[in-house]
N, C-alpha and C positions, 0 to 999 in steps of 0.2 A: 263208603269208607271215608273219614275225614281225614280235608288235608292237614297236612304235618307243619304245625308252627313254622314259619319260616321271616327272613330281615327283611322282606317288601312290608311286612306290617310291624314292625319293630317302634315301638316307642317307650317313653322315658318317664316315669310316674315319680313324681317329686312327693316324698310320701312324710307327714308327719308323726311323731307316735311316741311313745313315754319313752325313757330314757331309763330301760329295767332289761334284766336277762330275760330271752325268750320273746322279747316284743317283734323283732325281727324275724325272727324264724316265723313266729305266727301270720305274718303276712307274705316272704316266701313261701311257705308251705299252702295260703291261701290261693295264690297265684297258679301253683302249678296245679292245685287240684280243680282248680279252673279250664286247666287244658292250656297255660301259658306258658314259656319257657324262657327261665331266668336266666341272664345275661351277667354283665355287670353290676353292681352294687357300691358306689359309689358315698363318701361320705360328706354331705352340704355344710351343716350344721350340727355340732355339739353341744348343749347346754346339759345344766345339772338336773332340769326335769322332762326335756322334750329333745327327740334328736332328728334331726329332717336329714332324708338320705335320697340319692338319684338310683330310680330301680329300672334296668333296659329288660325290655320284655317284649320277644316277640309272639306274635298272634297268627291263629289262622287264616281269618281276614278283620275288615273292619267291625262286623257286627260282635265278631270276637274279641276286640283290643277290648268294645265298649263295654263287654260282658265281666273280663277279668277286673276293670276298674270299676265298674260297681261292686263287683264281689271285695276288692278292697276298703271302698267308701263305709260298706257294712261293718266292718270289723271293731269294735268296741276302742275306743277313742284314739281312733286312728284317723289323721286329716291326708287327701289327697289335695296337697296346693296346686299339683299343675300338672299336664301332661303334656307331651312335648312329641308331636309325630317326627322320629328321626329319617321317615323317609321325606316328608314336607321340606323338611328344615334342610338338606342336602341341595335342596332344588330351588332353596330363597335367590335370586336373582338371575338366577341361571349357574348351568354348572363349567362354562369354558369364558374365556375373554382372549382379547387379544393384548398382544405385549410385543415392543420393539425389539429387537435381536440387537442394537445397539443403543447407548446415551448421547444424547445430544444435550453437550455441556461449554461448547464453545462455537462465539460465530461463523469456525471455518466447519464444525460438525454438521449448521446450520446449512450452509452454503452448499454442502457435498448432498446431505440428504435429502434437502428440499433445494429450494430457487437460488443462485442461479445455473448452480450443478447440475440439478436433473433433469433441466434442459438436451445436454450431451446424450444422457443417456438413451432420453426418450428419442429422441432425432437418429438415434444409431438402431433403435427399432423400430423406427417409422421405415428405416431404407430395408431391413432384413427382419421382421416378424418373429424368423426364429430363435431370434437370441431372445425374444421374454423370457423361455424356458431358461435360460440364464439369470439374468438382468429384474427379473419378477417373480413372485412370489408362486406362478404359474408352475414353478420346475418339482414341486410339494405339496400341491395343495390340491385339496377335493372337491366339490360341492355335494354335501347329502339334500339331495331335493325330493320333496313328498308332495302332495296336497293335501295328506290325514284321510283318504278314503279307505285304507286298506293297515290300520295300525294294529297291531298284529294284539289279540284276546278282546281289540275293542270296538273293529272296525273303523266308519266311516263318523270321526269327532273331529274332523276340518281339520286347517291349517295351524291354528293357534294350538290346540290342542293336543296338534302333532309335536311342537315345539320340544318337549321336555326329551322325547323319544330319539329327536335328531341331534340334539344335543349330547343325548348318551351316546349316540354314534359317531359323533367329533370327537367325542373321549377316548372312545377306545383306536381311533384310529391313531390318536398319539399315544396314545401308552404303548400297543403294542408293535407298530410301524415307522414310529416317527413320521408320521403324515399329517399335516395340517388339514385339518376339515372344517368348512363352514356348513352350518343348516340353512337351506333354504326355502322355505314353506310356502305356497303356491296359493293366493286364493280364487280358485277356478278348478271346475274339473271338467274343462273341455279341450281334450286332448290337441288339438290344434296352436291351445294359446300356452299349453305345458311345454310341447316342444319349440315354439315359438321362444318362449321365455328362457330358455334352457340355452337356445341358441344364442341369443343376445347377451347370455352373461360366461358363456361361456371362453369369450378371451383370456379371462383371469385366471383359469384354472386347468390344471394339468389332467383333469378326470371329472368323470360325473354318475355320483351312485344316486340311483333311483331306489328310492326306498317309500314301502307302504303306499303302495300307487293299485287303486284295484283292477280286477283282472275283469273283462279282457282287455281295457286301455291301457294296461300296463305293458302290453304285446307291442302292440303297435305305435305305443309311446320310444318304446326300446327301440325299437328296427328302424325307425326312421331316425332317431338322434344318431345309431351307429350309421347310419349312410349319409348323414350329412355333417359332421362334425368327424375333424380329425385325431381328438381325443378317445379313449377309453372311455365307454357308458356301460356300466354294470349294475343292473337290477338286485340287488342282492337277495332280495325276498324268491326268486329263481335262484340262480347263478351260485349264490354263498350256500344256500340250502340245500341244492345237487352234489354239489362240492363236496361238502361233510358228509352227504350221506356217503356216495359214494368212496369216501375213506372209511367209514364206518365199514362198510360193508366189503370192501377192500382185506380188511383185517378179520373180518367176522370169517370167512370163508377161509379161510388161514385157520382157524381153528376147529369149522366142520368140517374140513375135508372136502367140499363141492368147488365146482368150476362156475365162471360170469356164463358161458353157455349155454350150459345145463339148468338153469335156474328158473324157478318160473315165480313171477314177479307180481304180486296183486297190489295196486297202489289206491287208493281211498280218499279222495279228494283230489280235481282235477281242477284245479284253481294253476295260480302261478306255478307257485314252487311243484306242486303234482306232474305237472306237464314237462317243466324243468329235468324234475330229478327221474320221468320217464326219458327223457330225450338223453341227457348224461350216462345213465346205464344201459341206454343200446349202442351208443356210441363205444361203451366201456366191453361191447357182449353179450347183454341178453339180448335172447331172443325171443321170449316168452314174457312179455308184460300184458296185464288185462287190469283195467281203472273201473273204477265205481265212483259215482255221485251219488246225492240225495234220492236221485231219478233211479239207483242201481247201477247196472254193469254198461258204461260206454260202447257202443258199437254202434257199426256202419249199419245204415238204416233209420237210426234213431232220429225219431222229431225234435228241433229246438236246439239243436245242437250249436255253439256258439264258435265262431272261425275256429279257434285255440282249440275244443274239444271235437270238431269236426278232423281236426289236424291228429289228434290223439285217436279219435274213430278208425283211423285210413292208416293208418299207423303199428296198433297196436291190436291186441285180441286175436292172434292167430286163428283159433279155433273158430271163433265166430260166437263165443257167449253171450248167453243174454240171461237173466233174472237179477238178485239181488245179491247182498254181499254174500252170503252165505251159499250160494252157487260160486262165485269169483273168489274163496278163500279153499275150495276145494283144491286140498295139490297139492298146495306152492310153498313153496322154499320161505319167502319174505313178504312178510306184512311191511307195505310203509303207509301211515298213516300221515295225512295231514288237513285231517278234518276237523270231528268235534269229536267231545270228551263221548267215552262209555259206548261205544259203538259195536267192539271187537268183546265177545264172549268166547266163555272157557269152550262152550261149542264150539266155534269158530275153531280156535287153536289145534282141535283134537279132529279135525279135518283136513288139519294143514298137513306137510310132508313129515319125516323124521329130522329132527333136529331144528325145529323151524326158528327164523329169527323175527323178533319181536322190533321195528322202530315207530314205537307212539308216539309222533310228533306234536300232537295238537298241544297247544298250550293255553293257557296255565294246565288244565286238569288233560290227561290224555287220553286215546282210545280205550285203551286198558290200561288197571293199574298196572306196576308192576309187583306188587306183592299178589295180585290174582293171578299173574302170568307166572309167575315163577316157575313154577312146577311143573307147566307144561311147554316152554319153549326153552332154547338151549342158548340163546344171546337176546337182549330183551337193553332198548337205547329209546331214551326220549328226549325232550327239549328243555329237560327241567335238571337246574344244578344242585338238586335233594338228591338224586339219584346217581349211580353209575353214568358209564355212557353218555355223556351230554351230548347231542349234538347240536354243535353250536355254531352260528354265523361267522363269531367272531377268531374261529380259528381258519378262517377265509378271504375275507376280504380286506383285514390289515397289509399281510404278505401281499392277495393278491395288487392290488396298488402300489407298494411297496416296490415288486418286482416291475410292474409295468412303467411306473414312474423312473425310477432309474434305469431302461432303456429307452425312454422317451416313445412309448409303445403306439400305436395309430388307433389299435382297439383291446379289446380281449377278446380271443379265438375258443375255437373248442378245444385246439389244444395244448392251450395253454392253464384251462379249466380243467383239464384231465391230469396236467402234471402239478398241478397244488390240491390236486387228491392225491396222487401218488406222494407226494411230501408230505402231508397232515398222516397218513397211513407209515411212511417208514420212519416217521419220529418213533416210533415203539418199535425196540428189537423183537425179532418173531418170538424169540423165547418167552418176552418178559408177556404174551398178549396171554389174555385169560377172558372167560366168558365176561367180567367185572370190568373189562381195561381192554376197549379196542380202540380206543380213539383218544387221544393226549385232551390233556386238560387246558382250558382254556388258559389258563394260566404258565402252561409250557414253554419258558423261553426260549426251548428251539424252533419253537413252529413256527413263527413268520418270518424270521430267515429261511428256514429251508424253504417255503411257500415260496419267498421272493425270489432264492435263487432260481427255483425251478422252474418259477412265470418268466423271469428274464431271459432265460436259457431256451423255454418253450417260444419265446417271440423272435429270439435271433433266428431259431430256426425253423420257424412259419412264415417270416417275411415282416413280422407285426412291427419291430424291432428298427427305431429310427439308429438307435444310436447299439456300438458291438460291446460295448463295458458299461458299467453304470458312471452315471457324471461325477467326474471329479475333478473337472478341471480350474485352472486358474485364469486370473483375467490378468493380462500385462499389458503394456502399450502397445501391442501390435494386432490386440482385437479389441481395443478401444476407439474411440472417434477420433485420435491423434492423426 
């Protein structure tokens, strides 16, 4: 089944052509019967015998943009002056910068914000550390650190490459949190010199998401930055992805009727996020989870097993299963995929329990479509924003920072992870959920408030929680260097 035109391949065909009725349409009409989907139509140039127009048109992928612009170039005198990839051209110089929070437009502006002013200040954090969280930029701010081994549809494209990726993740942590984020890109992937590096730059900043780090250093990357650093470190490629699911499925059972007890849980890829979002729903109740890799159904005994799925072996599989997925799909309540595309067949499904729920996570293309699954399963959520159901990171880790941040938090807990699923899940009144709409859209601007409040609220009362309200205080002369 081909994928459905979508704006990762969107670009911009500067099209010349006679200036007569019908010229136009002939080359819309040529585009879509190419499989392309018109956008915009833009007017460049008018003259009395030729009219040049901007045509946005997205494509399946690349091999597709170039298929529709030839099938233009063909068209009887019709000129293609230019094509313009509009995802390229979004991403010319980068897509974040930094900018002052004030001007400096006179010498005394001069003196406060640089030399000989910020003297006082520093000198008033060299005697008590904790006022940076004040006094610096620390009290806001993130680092998204990667090394590019683990970037999510592409793998392991290093450091530089990772770049464009962390950068969309400084985006959105301001649009939807107001958090400052920096990228930080790693070039090393020897887990020693990541945490090393991590630690050293870590003065500056109030939190630190690891992101696209692969698994299993990504385990041991994690555990040791939270034991040694007094900040929040959150892997989000676990953590944000357990998160969602578990509101996903928070809601989904709200509409079939079944209990987190009762559930028997088949998960499909025992990577980061797999290991994760098993650990989050036994915390949440199940008690029936069984994993599948490439190798088949995880279980104790098995050779080669890596710490991470040695810990999922000893762990999970009640029964003691052993063969392939198709054994490990017999039963169960929930598919969650987070493997590779086309894995899960309509067999599969008609094996599974009554009512069963579909989350094909793998991205771009998922386990199953959901136009195959339709008709045999009863809630059906992937990672993809063409479909229902997104589940998606970023309705996670904006809030959760967010919240953590303004209690001046020491880490992220489990249960603090368990109450920004329970907030991603009660943004939707029970009424309004339907098998289409279990989980708020990423664009929901109630979700990272409520995320936030409910992270802040979860750390005041696990202990996590430096500070009992979020910071709002002011600075007068009696907590200055006076």
């Amino acid at each position: 089944m081909e994928a459905i035109p979508s704006a990762s391949y969107s670009m911009t065909l500067r099209v010349e052509f006679p200036h007569r009725a019908g010229s136009l349409g002939k080359i819309l009409t040529a585009v879509g019967e190419a499989g392309g989907m018109v956008g915009a139509v833009d007017i460049v140039r008018m003259q009395q015998e030729r009219t040049i127009r901007d045509i946005t048109v997205n494509a399946r992928d690349s091999d597709h943009g170039q298929q529709i612009v030839q099938t233009v170039e063909e068209l009887p005198d019709v000129r293609v002056v230019n094509v313009s990839d509009r995802t390229f051209l979004m991403h010319l110089g980068g897509k974040i910068e930094v900018r002052s929070k004030m001007q400096i437009r006179t010498r005394d502006d001069l003196s406060m914000a640089y030399t000989p002013g910020v003297a006082r200040v520093c000198r008033a954090i060299a005697r008590d550390p904790e006022r940076a969280f004040n006094l610096t930029i620390k009290r806001n701010t993130v680092a998204v650190v990667s090394d590019g081994t683990a970037v999510l549809g592409l793998g392991d494209i290093g450091p530089r490459a990772a770049m464009p990726v962390m950068e969309g993740k400084a985006m959105l942590f301001k649009e939807f949190a107001r958090v400052d984020a920096f990228p930080i890109c790693l070039d090393t992937k020897d887990a020693d010199e990541i945490v090393q590096a991590v630690k050293n730059i870590a003065p500056a900043f109030g939190g630190i998401n690891l992101e696209d780090i692969s698994a299993p250093r990504c385990f041991e990357i994690e555990e040791r930055l939270k034991k040694e650093l007094d900040i929040p470190v959150f892997h989000d490629d676990q953590h944000g992805t357990a998160v969602v699911v578990l509101a996903a499925l928070i809601n989904s059972l709200k509409i079939v009727g079944k209990r987190m007890e009762d559930l028997r849980v088949v998960v499909n890829g025992i990577g980061a996020a797999g290991v994760a979002c098993a650990k989050i729903l036994m915390a949440a109740g199940v008690e029936n989870v069984i994993g599948c890799d490439s190798r088949g159904i995880v279980h104790e005994g098995r050779e080669g097993l890596n710490p991470s799925k040695q810990w999922f072996a000893e762990h999970t599989n009640p029964e003691g299963k052993t063969g392939d997925l198709s054994e490990a799909v017999r039963d169960t309540d929930l598919f969650l995929g987070l493997s590779v595309p086309d894995v899960l067949t309509i067999e599969h499904l008609k094996a599974m329990n009554k009512d069963p729920l579909i989350f094909a996570m793998a991205n771009p293309d998922p386990e199953i479509r959901p136009e195959e699954a339709m008709e045999h399963a009863r809630i059906i959520a992937t990672g993809r924003s063409d479909y229902p159901n997104q589940i998606n990171n970023v309705l996670c880790f904006p809030g959760v920072f967010r919240g953590a941040l303004d209690v001046r938090a020491r880490g992220i807990d489990e249960e603090m992870k368990l109450a920004a699923a329970e907030a991603i899940a009660g943004v939707i009144p029970e009424g309004d959920l339907s098998e289409d709409y279990v989980i708020p859209s990423v664009f929901d601007e109630r979700v990272a408030p409520a995320v936030a409040e409910a992270v802040a609220e979860a750390a005041r009362e696990s202990g996590m929680a430096r500070r009992s309200r979020p910071e709002r205080e002011e600075v007068g002369l009696s907590a200055t260097g006076f």
